[in-house]
Backbone bond lengths (Angstrom), bond angles and torsions (degrees), N, CA, C in turn:
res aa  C-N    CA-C-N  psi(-1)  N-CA   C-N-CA  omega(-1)  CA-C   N-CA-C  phi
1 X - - - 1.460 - - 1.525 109.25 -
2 X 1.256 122.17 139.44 1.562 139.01 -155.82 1.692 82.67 -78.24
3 X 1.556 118.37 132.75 1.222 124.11 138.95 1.800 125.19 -25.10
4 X 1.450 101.30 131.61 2.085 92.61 172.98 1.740 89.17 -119.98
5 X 1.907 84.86 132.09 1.895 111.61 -174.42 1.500 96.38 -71.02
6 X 1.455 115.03 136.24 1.419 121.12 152.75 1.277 102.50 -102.86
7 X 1.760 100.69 149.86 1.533 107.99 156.72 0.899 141.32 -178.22
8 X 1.980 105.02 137.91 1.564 104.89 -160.25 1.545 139.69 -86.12
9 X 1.173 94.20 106.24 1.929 95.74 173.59 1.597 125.72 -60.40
10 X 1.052 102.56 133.49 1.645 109.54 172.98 1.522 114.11 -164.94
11 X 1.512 110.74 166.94 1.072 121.21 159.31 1.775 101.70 -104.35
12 X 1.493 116.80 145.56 1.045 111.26 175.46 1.370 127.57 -70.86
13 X 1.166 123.06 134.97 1.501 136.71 -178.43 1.359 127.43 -123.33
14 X 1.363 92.48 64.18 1.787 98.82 -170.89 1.219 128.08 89.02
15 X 1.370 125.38 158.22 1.506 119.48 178.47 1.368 112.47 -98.29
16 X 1.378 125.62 134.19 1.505 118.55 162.34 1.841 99.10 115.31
17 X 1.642 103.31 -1.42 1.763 89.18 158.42 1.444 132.36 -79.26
18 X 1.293 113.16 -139.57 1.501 105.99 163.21 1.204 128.38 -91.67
19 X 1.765 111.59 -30.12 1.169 135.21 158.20 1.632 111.03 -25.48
20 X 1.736 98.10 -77.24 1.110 105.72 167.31 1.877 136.42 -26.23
21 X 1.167 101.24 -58.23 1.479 126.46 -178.40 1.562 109.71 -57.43
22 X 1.605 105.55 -50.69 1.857 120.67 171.26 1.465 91.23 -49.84
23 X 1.705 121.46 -65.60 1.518 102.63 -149.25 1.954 116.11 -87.56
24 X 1.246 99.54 -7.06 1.544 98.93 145.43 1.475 132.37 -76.12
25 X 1.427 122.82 -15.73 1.149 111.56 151.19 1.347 129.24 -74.49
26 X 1.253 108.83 -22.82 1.852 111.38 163.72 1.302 110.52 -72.01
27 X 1.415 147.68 -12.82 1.101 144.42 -154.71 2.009 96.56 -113.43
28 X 1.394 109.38 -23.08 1.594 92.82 -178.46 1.468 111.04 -101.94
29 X 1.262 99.86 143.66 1.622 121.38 -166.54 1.280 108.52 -53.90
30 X 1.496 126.00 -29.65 1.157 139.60 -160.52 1.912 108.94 -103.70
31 X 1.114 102.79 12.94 1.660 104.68 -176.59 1.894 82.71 -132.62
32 X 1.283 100.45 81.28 1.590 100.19 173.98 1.224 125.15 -79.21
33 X 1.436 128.52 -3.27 1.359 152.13 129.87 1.593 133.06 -18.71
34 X 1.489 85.37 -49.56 1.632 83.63 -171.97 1.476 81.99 -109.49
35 X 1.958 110.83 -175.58 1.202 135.10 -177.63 1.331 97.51 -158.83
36 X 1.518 103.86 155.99 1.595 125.95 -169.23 1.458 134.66 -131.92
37 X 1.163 122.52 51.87 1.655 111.25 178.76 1.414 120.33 -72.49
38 X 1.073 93.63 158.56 1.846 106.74 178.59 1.998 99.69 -147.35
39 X 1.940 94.87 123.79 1.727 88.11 172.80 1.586 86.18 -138.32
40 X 1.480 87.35 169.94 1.575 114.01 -175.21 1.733 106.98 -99.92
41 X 0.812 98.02 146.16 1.593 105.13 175.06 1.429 121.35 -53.94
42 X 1.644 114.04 -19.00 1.118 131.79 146.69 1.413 131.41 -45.57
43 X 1.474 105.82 -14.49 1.472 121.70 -151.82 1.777 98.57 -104.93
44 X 1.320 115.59 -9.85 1.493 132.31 -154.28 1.531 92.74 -92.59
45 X 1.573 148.38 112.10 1.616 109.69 165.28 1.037 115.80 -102.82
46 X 1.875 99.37 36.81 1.925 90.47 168.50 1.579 96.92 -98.44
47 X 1.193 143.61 -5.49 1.393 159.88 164.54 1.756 106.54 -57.27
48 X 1.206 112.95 105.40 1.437 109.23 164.99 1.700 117.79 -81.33
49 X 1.336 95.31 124.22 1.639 98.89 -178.96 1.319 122.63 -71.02
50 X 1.157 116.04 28.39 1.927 127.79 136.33 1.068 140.56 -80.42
51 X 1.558 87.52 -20.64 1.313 99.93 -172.75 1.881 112.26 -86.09
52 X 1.701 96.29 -24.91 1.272 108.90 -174.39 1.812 102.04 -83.49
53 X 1.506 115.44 -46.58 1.899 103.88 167.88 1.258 109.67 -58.39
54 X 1.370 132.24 -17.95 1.739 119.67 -177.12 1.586 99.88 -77.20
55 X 1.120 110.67 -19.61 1.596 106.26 -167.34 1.497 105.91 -97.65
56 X 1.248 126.27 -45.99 1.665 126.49 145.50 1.710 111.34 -32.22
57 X 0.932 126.87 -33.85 1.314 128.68 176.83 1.602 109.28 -71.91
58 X 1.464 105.47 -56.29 1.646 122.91 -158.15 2.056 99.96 -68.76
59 X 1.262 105.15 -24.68 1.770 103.30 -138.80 1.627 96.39 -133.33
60 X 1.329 93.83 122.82 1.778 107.11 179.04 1.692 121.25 -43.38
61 X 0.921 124.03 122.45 1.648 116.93 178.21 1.065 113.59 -9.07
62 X 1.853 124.16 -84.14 0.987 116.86 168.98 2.023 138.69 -28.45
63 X 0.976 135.77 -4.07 0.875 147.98 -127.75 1.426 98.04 -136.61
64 X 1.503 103.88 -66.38 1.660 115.67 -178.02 1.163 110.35 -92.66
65 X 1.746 131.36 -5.75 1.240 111.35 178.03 1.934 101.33 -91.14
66 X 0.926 110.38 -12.41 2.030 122.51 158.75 1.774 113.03 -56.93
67 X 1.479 91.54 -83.67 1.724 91.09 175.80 1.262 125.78 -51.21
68 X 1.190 112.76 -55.76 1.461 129.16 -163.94 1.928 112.60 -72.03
69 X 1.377 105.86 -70.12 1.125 107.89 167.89 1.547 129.98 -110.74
70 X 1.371 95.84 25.58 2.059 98.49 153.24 1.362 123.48 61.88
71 X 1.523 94.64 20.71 1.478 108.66 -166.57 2.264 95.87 -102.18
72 X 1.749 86.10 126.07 1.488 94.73 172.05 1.619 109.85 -62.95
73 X 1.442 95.09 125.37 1.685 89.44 -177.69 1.783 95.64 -128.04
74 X 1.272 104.84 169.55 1.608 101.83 -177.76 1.467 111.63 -110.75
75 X 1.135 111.18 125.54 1.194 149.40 -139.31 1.854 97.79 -90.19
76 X 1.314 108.02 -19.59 1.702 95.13 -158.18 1.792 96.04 -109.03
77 X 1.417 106.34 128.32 1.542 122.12 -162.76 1.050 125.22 76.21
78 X 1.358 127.11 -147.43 1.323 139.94 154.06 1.666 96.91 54.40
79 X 1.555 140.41 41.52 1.171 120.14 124.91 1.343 152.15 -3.00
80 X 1.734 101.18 -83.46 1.611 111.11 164.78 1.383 119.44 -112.63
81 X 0.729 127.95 125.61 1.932 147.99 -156.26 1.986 96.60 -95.01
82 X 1.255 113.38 153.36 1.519 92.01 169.34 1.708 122.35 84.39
83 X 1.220 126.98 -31.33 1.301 139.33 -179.95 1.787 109.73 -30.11
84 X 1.311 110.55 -69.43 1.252 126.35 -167.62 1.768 102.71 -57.18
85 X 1.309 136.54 -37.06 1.423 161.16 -150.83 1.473 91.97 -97.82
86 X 1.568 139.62 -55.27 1.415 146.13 -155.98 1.595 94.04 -86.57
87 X 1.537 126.34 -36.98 1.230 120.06 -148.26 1.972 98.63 -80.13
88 X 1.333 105.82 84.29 1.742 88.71 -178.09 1.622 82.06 -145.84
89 X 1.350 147.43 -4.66 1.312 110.93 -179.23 1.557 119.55 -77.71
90 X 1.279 108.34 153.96 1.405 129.42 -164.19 1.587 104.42 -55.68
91 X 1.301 120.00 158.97 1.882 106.99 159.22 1.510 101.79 -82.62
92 X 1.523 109.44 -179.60 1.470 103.80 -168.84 1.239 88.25 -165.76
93 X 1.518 128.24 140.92 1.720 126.44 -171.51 1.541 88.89 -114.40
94 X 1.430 125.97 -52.70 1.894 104.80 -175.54 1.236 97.84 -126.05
95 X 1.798 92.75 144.87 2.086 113.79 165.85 1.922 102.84 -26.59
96 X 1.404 64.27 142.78 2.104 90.91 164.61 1.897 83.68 -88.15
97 X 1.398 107.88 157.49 1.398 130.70 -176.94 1.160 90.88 -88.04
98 X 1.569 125.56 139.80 1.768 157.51 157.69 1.746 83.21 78.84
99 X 1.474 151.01 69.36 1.226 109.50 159.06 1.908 80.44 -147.41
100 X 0.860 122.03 160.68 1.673 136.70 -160.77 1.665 112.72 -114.85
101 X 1.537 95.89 125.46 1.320 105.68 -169.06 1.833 109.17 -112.91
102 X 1.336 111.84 132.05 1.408 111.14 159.86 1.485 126.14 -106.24
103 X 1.526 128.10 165.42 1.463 107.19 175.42 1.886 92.09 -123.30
104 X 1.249 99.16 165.46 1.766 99.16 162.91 1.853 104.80 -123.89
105 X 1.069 92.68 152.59 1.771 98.06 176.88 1.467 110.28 -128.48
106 X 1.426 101.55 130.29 1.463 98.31 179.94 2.029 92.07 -113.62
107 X 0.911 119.12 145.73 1.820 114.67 -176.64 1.663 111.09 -129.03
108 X 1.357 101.22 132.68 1.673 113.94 -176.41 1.392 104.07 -126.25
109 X 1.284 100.26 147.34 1.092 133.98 169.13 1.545 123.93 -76.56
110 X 1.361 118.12 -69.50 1.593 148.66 148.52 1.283 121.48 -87.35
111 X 1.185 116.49 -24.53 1.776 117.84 -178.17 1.424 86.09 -99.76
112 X 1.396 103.86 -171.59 1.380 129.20 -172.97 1.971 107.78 -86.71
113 X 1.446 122.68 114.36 1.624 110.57 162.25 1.836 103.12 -82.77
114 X 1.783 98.27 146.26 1.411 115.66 -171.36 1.895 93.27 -112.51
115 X 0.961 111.52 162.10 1.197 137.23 172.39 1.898 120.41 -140.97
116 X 1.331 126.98 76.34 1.428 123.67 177.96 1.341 133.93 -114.01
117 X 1.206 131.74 133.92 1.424 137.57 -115.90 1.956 88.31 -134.54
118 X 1.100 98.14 102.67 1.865 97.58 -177.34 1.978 89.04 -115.69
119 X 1.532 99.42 125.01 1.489 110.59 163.95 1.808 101.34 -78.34
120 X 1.411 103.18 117.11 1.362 111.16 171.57 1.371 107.20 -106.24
121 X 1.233 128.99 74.50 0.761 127.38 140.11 2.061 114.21 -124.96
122 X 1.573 105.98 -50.00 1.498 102.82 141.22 1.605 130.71 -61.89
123 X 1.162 107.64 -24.00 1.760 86.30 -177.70 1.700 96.26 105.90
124 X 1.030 115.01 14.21 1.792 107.27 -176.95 1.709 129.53 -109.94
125 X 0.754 140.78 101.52 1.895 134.43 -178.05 1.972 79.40 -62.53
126 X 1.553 100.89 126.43 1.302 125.86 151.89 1.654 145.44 -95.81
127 X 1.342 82.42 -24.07 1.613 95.51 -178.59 1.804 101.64 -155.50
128 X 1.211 111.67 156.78 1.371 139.98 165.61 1.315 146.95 -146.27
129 X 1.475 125.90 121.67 1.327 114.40 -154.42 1.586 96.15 -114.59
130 X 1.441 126.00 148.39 1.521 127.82 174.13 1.255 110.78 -142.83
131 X 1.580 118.08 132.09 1.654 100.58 176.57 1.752 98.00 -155.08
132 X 1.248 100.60 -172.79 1.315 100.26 170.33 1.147 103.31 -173.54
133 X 1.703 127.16 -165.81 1.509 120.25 -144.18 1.369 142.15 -3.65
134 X 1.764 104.86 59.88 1.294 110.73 154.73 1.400 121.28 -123.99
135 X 1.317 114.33 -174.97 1.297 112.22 178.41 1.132 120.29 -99.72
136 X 1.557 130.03 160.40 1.302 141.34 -138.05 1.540 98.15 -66.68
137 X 0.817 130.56 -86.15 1.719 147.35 160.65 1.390 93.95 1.64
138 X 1.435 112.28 -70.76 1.457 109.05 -164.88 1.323 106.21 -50.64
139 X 1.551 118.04 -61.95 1.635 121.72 -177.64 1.554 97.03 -40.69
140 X 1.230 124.59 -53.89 1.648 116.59 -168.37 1.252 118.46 -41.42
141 X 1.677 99.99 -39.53 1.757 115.53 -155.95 1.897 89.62 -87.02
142 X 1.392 133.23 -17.98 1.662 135.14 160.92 1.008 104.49 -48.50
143 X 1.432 116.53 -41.89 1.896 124.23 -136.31 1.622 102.64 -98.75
144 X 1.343 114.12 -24.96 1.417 134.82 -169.25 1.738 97.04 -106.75
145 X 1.548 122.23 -21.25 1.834 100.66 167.51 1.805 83.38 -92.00
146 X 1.135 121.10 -35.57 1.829 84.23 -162.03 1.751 100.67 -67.57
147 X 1.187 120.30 -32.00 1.884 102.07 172.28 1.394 122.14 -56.00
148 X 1.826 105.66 -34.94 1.719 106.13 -169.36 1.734 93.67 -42.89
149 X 1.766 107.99 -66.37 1.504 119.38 170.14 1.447 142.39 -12.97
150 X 1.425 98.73 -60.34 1.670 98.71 179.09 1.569 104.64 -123.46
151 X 1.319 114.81 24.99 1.431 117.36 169.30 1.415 125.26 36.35
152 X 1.410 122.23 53.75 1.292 121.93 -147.70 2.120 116.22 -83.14
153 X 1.218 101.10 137.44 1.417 99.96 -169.03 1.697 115.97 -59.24
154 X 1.439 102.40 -30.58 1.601 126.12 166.28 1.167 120.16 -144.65
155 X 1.025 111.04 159.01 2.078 128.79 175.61 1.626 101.29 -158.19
156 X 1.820 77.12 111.68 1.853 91.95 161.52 1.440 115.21 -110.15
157 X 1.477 110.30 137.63 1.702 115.22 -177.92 1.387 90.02 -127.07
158 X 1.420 93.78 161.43 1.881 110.89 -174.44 1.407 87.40 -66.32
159 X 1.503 127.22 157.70 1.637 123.00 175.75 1.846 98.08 -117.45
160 X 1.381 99.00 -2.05 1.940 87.51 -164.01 1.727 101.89 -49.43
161 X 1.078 106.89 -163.54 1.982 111.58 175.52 1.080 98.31 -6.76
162 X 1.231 118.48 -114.16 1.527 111.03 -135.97 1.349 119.25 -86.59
163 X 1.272 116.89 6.32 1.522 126.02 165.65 1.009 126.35 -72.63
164 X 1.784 119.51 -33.14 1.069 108.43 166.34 1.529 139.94 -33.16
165 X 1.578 92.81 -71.83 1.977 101.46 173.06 1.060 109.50 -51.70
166 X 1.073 144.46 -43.93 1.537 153.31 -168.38 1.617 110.18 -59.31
167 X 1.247 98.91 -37.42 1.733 114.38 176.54 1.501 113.36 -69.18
168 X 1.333 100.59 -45.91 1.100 112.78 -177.69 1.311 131.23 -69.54
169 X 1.563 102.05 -29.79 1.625 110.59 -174.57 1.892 101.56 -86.33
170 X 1.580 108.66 -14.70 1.650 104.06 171.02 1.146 100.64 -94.60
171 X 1.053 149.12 -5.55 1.355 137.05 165.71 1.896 117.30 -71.04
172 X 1.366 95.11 -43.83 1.494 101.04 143.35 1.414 127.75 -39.14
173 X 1.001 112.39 -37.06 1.409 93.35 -148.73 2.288 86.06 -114.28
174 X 1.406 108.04 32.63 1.200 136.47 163.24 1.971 93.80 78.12
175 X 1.179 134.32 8.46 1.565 109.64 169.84 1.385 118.09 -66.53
176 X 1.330 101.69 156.64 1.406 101.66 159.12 1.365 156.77 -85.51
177 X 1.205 102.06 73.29 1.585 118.26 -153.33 1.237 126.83 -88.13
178 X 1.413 143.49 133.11 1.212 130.37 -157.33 1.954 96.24 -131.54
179 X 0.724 116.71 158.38 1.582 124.71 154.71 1.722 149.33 -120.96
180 X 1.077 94.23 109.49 1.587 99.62 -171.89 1.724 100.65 -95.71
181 X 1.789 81.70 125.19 1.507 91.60 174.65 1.285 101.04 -94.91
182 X 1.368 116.41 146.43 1.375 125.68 -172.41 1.837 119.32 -116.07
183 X 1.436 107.38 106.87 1.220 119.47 170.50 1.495 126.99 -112.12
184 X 1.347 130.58 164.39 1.304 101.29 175.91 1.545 140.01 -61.71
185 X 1.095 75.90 -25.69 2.106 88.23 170.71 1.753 106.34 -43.64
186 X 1.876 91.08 -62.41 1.838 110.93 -171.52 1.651 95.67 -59.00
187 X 0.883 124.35 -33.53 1.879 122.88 -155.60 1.576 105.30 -80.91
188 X 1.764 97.69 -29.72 1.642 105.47 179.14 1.000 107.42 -75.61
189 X 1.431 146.72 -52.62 1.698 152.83 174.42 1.144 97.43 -64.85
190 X 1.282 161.85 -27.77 1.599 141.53 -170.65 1.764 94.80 -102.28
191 X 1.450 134.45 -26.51 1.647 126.18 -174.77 1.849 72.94 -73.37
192 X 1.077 111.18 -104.96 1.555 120.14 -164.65 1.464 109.16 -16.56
193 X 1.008 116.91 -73.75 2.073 90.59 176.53 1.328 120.38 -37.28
194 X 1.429 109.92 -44.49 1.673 85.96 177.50 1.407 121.15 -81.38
195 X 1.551 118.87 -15.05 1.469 126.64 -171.53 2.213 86.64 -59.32
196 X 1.161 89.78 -47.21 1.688 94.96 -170.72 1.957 110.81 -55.05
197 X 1.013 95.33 -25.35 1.657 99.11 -155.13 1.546 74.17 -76.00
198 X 1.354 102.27 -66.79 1.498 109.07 -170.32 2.044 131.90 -32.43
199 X 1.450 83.41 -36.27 1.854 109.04 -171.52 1.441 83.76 -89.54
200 X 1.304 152.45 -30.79 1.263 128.04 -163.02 1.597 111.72 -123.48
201 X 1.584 109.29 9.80 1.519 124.63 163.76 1.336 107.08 71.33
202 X 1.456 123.06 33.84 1.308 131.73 168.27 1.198 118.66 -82.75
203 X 1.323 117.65 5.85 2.221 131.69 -177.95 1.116 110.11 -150.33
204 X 1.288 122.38 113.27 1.437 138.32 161.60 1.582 124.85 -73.76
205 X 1.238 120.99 93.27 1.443 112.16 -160.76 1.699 102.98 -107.56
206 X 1.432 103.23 164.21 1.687 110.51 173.02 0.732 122.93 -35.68
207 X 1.442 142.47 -162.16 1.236 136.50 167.54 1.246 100.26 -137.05
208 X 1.038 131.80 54.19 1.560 152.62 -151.85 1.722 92.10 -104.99
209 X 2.056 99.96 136.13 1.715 97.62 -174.82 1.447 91.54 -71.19
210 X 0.992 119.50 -65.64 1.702 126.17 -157.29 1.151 106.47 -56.18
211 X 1.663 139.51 -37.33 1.147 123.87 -178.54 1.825 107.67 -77.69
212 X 1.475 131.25 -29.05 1.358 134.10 -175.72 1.958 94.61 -79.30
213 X 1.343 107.13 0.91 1.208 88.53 -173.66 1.837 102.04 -111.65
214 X 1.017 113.12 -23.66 1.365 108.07 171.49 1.070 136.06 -81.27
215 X 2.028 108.25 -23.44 1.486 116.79 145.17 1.404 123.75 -39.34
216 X 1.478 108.67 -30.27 1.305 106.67 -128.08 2.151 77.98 -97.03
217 X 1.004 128.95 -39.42 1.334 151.61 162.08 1.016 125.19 -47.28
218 X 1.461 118.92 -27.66 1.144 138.19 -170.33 2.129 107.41 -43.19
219 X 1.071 128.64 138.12 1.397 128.09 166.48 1.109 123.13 -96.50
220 X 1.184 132.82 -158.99 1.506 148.53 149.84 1.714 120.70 172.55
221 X 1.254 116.80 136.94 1.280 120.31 -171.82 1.297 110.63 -139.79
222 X 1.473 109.52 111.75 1.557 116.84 -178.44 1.809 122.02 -53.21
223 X 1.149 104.99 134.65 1.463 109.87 174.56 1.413 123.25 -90.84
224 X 1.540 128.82 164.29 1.665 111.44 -166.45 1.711 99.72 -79.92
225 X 1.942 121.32 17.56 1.174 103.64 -167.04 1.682 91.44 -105.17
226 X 1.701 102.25 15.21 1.811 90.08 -168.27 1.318 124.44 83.85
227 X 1.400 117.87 -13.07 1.660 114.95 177.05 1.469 107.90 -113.27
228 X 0.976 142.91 148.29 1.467 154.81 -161.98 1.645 112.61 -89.66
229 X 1.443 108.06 146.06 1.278 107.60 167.81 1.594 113.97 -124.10
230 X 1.053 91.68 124.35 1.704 104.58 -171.27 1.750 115.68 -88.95
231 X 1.209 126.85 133.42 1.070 130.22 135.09 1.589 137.18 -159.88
232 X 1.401 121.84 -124.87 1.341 114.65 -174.13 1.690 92.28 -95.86
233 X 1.485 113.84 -176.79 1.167 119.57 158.92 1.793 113.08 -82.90
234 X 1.352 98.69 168.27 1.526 100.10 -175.55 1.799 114.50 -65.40
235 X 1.176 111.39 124.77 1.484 109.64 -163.91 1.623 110.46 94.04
236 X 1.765 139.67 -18.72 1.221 117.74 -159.24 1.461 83.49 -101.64
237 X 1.630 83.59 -160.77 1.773 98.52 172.43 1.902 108.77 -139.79
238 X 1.340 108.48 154.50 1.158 115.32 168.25 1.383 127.03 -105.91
239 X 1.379 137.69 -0.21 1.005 163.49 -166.17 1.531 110.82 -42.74
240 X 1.192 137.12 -46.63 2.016 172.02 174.65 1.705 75.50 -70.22
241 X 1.280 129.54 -74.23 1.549 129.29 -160.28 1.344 126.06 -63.30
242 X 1.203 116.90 -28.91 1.940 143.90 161.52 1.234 94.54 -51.39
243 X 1.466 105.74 -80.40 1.581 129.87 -148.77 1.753 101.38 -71.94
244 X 1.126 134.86 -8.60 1.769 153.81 175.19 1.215 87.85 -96.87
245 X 1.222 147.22 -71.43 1.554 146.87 -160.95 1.011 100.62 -59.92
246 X 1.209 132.05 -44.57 1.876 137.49 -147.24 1.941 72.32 -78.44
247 X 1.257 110.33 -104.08 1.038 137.02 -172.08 1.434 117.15 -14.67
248 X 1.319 127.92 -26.90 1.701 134.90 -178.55 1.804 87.02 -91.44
249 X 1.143 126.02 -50.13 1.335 135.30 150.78 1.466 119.22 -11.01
250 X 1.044 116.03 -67.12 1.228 134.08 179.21 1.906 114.44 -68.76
251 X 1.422 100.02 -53.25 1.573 96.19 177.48 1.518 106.97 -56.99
252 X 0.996 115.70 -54.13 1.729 111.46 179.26 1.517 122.35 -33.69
253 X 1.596 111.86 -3.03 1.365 121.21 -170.93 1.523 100.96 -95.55
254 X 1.975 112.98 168.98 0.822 103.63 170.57 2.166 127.33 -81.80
255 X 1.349 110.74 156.98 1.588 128.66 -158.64 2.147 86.82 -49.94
256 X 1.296 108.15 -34.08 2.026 105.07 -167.48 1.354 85.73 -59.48
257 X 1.950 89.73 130.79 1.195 108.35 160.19 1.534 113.25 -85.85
258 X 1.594 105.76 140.57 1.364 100.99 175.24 1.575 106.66 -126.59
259 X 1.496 101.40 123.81 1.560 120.67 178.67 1.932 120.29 -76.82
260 X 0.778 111.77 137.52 1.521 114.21 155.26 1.538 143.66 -99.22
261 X 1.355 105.25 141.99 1.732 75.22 -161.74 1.669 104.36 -97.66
């Protein structure tokens, strides 16, 4: 009775799964059993190849050399590419005149809340605030002198738990505050824009230890839905990496300030 072919579809997801393991057995000469193709999305010609440079454009190396061209890549670290190369803008205590500032907020409880201030109009993080064991109010009353300062056109803070009220009570007090709730879907599109800004030298950041160091730490571990879950290592923090994301986030918006009442 004739052999019945199995066979496994995937996009690649790292080296060292099972996936992996199946398509190295198609790949050795000596397992004459199995068989092995690998194509690129290039390989499709119902795929218009605009669609594939718009996405080379849109999507961090890592990212498109997986989808796009099917290439096993390794999956463990290496987030943001570039870190050490981006980290040269100057500190800076007051705005340059006509150019538009955003802040991002990342907020802790037990960890550290960040506050970082990127002039989007150069492309630069200027200032950064980090603290911890105080109370909420107080952080507010940080969060409200670094805006008196660089007068920012927007500020996005994570809103999940405890951001909410916190958002709310500066919105009171007339900032412009927005909230990003953060899921993995949201966490995958806001790491990758900046992984991109970062890999293609579109953000000049401090040269701050703790913030070059939590980039630098940064993880990620693919899920069986294909989108990544990002965070610190066990024991670190991401806090500098939120509050950098939020904030490059934010410059990408348009310069109208929008008030609350």
């Amino acid at each position: 009775m004739a052999g019945v072919a199995v066979h496994f579809l995937s996009t690649p997801k790292g080296a060292g799964n099972w996936f992996y393991r199946v398509f190295g057995h198609g790949i050795d000469p000596t397992r004459t059993e199995w068989q092995a193709w690998q194509f690129t999305t290039a390989d499709n010609p119902r795929i218009d190849p605009r669609e594939i440079d718009a996405a080379q454009q849109d999507l961090p190396e890592r990212v498109f050399r997986t989808e796009y061209l099917a290439e096993f890549t390794d999956d463990a670290g290496g987030v943001f590419r570039n870190v050490t190369h981006c980290a040269s803008a100057p500190m800076q205590s007051v705005p340059d005149g006509g150019h538009r500032y955003v802040i991002g907020i990342d907020w802790g409880r037990v960890d550290f809340s960040v506050a970082i201030v990127i002039d989007a109009s150069s492309g630069r993080m200027v200032a950064m605030d980090r603290f911890n064991g105080i109370g909420w109010a107080l952080q507010r009353g940080r969060i409200a002198a670094l805006a008196a300062t660089w007068q920012p056109s927007a500020i996005w803070a994570e809103e999940n738990s405890i951001g909410s009220p916190n958002i709310e009570a500066l919105r009171a007090e007339g900032l412009p505050v927005h909230g990003f709730n953060t899921t993995n879907a949201s966490k995958d599109d806001l790491i990758n824009t900046l992984s991109l800004a970062l890999e293609r030298d579109k953000l000049a950041i401090l040269p701050d230890p703790v913030l070059l160091h939590e980039l630098q730490a940064y993880t990620m571990e693919r899920l069986p839905s294909g989108r990544y879950r990002y965070s610190a290592p066990p024991g670190g923090h991401d806090d500098t990496v939120i509050a950098l994301a939020l904030a490059f986030y934010a410059s990408q918006f348009s310069g109208a300030s929008l008030r609350f009442a």
